[in-house]
N, CA, C and O of each residue as an XYZ file, in Angstrom:
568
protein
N     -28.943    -40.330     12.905
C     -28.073    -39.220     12.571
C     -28.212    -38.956     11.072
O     -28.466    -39.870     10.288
N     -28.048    -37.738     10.704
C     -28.288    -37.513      9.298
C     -27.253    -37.694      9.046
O     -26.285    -37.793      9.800
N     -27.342    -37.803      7.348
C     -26.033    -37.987      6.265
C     -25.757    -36.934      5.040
O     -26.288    -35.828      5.145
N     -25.179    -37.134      4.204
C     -24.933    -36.536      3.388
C     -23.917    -37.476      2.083
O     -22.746    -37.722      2.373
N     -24.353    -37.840      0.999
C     -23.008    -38.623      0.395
C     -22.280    -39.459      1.164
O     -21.128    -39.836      0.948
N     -23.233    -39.836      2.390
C     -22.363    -41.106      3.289
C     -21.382    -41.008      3.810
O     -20.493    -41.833      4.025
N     -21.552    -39.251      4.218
C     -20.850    -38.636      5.757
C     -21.620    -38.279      6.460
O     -22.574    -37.751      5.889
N     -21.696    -38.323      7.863
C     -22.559    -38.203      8.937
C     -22.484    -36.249      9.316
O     -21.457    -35.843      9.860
N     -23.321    -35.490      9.064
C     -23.750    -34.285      9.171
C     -23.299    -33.862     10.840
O     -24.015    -34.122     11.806
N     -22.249    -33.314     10.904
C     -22.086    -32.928     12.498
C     -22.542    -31.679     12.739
O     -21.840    -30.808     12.227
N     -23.599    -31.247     13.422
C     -23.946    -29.970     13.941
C     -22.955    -29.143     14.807
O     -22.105    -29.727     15.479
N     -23.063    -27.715     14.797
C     -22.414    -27.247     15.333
C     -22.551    -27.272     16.882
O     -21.652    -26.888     17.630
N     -23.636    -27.711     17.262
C     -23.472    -28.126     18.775
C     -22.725    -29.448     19.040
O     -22.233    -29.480     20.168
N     -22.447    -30.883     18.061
C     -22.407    -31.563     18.469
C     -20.818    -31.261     18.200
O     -20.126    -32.042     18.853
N     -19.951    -30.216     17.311
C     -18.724    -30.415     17.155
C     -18.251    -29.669     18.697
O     -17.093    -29.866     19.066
N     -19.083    -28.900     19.486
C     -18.268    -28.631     20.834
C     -17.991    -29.969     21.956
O     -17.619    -29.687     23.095
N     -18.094    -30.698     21.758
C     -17.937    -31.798     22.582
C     -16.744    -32.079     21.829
O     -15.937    -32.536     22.639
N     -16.186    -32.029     20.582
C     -15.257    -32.563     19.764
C     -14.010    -31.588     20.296
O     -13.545    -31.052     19.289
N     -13.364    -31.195     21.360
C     -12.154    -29.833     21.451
C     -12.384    -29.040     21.012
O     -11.470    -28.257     21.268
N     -13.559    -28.258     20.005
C     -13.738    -27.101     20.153
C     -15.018    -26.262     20.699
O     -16.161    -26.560     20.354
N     -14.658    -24.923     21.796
C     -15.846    -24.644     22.097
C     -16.061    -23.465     21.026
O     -15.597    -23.202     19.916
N     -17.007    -22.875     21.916
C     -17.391    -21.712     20.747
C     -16.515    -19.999     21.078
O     -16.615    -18.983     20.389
N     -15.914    -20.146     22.014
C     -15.105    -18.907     21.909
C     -14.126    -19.031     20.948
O     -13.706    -18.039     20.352
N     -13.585    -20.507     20.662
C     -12.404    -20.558     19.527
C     -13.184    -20.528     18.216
O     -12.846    -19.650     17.423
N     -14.206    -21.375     17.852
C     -14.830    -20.794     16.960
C     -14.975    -19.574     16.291
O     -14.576    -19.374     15.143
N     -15.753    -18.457     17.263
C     -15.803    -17.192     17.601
C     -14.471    -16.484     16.593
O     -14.495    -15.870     15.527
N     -13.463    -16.868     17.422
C     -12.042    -16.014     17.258
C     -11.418    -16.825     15.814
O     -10.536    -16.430     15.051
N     -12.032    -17.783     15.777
C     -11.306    -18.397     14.134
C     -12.448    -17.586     12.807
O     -12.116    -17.037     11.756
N     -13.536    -17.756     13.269
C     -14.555    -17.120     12.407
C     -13.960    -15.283     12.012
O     -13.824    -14.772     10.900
N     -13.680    -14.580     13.575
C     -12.970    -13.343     13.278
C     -11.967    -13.045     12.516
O     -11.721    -12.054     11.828
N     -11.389    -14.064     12.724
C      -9.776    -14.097     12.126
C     -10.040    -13.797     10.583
O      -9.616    -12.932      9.817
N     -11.023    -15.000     10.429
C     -11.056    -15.283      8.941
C     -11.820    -14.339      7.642
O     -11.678    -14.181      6.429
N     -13.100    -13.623      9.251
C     -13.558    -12.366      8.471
C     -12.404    -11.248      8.126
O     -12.304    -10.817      6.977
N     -11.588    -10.828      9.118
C     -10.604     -9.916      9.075
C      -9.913    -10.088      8.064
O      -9.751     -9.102      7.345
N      -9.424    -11.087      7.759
C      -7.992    -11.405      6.849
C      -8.619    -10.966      4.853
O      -8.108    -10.501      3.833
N     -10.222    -11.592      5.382
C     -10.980    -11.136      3.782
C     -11.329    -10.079      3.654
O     -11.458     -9.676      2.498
N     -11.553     -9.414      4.475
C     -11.771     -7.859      4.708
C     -10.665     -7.162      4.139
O     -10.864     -6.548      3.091
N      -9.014     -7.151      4.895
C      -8.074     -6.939      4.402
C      -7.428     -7.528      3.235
O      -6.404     -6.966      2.846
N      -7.840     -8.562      2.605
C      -7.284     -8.754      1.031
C      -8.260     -7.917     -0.120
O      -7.957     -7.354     -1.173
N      -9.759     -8.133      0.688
C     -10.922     -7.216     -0.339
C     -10.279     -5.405     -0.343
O     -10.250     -4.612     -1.284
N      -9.825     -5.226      1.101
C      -9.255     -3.429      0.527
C      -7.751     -3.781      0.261
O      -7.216     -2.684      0.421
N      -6.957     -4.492      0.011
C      -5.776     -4.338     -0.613
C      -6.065     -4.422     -1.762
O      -5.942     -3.350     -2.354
N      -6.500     -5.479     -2.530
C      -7.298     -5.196     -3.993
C      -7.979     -4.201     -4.498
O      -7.836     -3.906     -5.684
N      -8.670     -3.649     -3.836
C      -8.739     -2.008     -4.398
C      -8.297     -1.178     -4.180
O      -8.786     -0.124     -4.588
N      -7.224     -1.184     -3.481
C      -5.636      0.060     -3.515
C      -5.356     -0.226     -4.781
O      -5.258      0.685     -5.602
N      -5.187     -1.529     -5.129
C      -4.032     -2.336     -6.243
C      -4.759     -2.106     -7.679
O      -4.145     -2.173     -8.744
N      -6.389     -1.778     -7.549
C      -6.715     -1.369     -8.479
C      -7.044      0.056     -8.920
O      -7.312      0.363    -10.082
N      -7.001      0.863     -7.928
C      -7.199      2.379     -7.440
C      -5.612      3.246     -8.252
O      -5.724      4.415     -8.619
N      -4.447      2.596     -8.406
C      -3.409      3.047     -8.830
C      -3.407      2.945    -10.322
O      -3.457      4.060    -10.842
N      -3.374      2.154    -10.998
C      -3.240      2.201    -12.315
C      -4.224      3.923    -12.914
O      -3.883      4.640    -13.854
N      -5.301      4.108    -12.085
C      -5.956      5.583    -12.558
C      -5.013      6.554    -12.449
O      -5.367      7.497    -13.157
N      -3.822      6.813    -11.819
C      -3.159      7.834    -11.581
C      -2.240      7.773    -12.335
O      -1.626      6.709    -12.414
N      -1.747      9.207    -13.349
C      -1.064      9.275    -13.853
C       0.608      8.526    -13.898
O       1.288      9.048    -13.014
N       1.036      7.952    -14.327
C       2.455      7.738    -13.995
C       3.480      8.570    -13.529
O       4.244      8.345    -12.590
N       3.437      9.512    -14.235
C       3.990     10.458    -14.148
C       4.151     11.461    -12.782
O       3.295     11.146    -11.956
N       5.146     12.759    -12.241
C       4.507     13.541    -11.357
C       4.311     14.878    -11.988
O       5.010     15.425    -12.841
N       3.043     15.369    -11.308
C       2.917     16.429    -11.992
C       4.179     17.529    -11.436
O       4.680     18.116    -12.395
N       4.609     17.807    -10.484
C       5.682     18.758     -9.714
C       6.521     18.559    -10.651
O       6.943     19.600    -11.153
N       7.107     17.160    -11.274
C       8.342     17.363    -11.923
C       8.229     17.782    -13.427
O       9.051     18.242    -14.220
N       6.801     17.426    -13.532
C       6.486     18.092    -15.159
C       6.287     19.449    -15.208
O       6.609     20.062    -16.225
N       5.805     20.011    -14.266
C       6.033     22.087    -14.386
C       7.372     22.170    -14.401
O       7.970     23.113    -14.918
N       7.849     21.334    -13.919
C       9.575     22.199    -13.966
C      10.182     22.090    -15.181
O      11.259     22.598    -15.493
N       9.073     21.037    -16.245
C       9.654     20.282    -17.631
C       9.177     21.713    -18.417
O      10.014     22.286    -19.115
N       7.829     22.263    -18.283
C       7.218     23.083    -19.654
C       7.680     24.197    -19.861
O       6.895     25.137    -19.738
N       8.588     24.384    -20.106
C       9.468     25.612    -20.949
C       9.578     25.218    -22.382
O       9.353     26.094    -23.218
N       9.759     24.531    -22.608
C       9.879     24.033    -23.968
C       8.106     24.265    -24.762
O       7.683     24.741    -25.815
N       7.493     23.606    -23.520
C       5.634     23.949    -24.348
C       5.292     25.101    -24.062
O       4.649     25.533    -25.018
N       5.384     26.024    -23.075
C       5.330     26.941    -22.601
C       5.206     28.307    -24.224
O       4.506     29.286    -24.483
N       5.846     27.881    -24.609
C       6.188     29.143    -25.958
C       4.877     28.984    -27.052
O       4.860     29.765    -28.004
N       4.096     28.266    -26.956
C       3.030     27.804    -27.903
C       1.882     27.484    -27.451
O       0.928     28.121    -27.897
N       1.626     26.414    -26.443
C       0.945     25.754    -26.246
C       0.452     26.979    -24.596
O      -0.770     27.133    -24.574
N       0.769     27.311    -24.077
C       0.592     28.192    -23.038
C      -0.033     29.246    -23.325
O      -0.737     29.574    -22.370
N      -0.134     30.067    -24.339
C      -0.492     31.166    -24.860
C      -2.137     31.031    -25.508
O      -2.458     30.466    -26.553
N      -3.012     31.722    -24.548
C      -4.101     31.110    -24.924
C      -4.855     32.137    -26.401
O      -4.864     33.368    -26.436
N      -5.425     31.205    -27.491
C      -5.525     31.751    -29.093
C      -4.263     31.899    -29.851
O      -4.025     32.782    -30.675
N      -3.294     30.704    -29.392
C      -1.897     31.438    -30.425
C      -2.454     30.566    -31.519
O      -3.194     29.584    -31.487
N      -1.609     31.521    -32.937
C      -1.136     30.476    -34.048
C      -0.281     30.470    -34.393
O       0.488     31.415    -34.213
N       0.019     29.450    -35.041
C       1.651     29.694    -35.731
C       1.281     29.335    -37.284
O       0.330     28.798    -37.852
N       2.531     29.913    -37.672
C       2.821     30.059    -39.099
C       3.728     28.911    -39.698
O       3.669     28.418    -40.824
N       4.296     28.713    -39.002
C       5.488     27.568    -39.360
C       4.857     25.949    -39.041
O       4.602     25.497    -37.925
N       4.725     25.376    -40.118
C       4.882     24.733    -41.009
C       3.544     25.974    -41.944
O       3.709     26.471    -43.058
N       2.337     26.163    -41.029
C       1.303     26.235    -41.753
C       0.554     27.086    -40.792
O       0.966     27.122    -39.632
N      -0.503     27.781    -41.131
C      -1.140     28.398    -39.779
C      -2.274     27.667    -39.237
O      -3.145     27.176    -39.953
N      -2.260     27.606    -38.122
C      -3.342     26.441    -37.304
C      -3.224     27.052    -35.914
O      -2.453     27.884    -35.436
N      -4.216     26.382    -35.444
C      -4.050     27.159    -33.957
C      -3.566     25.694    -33.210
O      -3.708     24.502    -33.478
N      -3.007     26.364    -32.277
C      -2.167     25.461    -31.057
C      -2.522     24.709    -30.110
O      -2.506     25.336    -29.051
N      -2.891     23.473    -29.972
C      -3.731     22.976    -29.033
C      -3.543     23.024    -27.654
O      -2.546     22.521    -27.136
N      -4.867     23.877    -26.680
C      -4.269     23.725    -25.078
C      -3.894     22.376    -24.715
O      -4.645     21.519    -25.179
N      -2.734     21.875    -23.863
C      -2.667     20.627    -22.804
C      -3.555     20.618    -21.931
O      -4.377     19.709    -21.818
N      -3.483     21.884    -21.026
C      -4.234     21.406    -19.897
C      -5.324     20.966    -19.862
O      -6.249     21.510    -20.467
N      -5.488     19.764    -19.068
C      -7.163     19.405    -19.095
C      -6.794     17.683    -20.416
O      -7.462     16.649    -20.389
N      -6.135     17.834    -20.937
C      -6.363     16.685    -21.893
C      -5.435     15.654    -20.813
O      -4.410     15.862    -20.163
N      -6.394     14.369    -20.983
C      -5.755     13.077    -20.958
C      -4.489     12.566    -20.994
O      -3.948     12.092    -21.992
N      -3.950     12.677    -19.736
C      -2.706     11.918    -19.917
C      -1.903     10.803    -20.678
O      -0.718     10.781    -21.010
N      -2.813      9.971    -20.836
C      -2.338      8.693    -22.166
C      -2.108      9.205    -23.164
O      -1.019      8.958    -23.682
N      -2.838      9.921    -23.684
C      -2.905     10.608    -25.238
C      -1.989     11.460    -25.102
O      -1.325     11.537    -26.135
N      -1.553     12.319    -24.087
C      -0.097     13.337    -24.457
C       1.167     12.549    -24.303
O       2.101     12.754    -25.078
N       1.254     11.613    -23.297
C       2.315     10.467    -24.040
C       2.284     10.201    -25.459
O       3.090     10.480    -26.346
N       0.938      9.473    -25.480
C       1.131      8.566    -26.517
C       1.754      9.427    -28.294
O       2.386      9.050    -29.281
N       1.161     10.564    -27.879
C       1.141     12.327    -29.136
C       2.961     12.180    -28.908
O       3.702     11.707    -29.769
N       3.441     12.725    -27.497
C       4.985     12.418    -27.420
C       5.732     11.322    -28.093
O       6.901     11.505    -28.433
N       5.308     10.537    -28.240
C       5.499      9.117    -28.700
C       5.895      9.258    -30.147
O       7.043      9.132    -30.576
N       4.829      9.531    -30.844
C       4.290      9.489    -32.046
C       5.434     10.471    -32.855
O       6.007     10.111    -33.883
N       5.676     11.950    -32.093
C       6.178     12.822    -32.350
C       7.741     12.092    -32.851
O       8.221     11.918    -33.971
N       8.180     11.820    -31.665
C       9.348     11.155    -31.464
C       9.754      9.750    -32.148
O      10.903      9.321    -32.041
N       8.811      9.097    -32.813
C       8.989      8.310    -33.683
C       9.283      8.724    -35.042
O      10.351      8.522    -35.620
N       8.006      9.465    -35.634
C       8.180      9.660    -36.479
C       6.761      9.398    -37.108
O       6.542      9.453    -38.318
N       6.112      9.197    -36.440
C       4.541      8.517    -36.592
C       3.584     10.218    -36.969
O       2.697     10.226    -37.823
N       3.937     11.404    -36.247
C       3.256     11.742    -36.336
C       4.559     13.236    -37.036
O       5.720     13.368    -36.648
N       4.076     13.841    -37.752
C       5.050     14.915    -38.042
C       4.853     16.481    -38.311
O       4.126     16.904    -39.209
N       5.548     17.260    -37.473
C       5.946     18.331    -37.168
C       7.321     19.022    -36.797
O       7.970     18.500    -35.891
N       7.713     19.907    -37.285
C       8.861     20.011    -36.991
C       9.409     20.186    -35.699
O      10.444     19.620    -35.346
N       8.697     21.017    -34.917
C       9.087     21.541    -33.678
C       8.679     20.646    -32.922
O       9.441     20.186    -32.072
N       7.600     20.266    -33.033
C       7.167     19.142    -31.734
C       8.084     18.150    -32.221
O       8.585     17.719    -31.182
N       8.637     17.489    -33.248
C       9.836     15.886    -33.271
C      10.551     16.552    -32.423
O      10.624     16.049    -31.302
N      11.419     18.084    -32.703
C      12.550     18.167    -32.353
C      12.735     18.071    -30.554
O      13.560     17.631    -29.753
N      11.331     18.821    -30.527
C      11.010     18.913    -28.691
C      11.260     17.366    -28.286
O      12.251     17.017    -27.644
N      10.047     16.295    -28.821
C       9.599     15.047    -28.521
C      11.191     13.877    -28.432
O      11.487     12.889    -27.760
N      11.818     14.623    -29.423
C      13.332     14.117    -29.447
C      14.011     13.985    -28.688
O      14.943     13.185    -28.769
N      13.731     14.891    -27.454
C      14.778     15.146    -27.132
C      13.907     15.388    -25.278
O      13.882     16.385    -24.557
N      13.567     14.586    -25.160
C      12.603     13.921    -23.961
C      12.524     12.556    -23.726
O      11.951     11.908    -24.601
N      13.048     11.830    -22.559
C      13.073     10.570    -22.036
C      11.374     10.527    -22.017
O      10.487     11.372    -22.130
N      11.440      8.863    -21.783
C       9.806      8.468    -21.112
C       9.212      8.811    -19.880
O       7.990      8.822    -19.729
N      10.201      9.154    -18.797
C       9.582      9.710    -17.733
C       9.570     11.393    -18.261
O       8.569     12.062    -18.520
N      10.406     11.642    -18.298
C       9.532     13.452    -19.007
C       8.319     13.418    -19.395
O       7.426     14.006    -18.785
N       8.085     12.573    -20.692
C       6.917     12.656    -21.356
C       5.738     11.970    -19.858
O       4.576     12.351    -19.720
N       6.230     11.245    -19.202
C       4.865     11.020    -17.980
C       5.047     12.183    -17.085
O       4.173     12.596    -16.323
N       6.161     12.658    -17.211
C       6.396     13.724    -16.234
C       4.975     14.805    -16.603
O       3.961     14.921    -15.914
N       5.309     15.538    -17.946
C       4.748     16.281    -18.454
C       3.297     16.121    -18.661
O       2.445     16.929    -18.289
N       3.067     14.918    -19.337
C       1.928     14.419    -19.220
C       0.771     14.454    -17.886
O      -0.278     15.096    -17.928
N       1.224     13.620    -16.724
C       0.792     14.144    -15.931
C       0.650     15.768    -15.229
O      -0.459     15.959    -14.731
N       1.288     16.541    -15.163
C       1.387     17.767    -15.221
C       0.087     18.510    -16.072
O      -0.568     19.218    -15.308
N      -0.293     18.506    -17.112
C      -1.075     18.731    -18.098
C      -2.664     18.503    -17.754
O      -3.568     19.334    -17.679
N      -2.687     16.663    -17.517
C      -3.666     16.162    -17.176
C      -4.231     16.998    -16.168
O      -5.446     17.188    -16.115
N      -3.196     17.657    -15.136
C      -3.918     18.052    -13.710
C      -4.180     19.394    -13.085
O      -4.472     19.798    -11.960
N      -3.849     20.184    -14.861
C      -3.905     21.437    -15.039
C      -4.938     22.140    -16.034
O      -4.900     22.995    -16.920
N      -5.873     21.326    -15.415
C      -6.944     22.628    -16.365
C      -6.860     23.641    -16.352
O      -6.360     24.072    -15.313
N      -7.302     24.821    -17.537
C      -6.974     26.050    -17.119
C      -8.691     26.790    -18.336
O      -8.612     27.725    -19.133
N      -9.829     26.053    -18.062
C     -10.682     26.452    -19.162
C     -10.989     25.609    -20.712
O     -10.401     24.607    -21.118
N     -11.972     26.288    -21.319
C     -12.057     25.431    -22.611
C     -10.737     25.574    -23.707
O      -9.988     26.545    -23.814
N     -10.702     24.430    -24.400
C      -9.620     24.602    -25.502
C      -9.844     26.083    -26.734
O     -10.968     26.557    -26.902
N      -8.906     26.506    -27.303
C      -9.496     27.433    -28.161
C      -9.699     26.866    -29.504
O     -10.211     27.548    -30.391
């Protein structure tokens, strides 16, 4: 009989004489493919989510009235602080219009109208909105 590290090598024919035949085999082998099958696609649901915005976009259109006056208007500028043109949302990156909300609302980044807007917006708004933005292209920036 063969060995191994000075255990005796049991073939799979010789373990059916041992209580198991090969239909239980069979159905333990299935089992065990199935169960890895189903942890391999639950793991990529689990990694498939973090890509999606946090935010919803439905509840962020109902948010842009406030951006709507500037940022909607395609070639605006404004005068106040300075004249510059207005950057489109739609189409930009969701992280970054948080993170711009953020900034606003700290104090990190400064403007008058956008603090006062950014002020005065919870964190789900800003994912609200954010997402909303992200999923609204509307063409190139001007």
């Amino acid at each position: 009989m063969a060995s191994c590290c000075g255990q005796p090598i049991i073939s799979r024919k010789s373990r059916v004489g041992q209580g198991r035949n090969d239909n239980s085999t069979r159905e333990s082998e299935g089992k065990m493919k199935f169960t890895t099958m189903t942890l391999c696609a639950s793991a990529l649901l689990l990694l498939a989510v973090p890509a999606q915005a946090a935010g919803d976009p439905r509840a962020g259109q109902l948010k842009t009235s406030m951006c709507a006056g500037c940022h909607g208007i395609a070639g605006w500028r404004t005068a106040y602080p300075s004249v510059y043109s207005v950057p489109k949302l739609g189409g930009q990156h969701a992280d970054y219009i948080v993170a711009a909300l953020k900034a606003y609302k700290s104090g990190e980044r400064s403007h008058p109208s956008m603090t006062a807007i950014a002020g005065s917006l919870s964190e789900r708004d800003m994912d609200d909105l954010a997402a909303y933005y992200a999923s609204s292209y509307s063409g190139a920036a001007n």
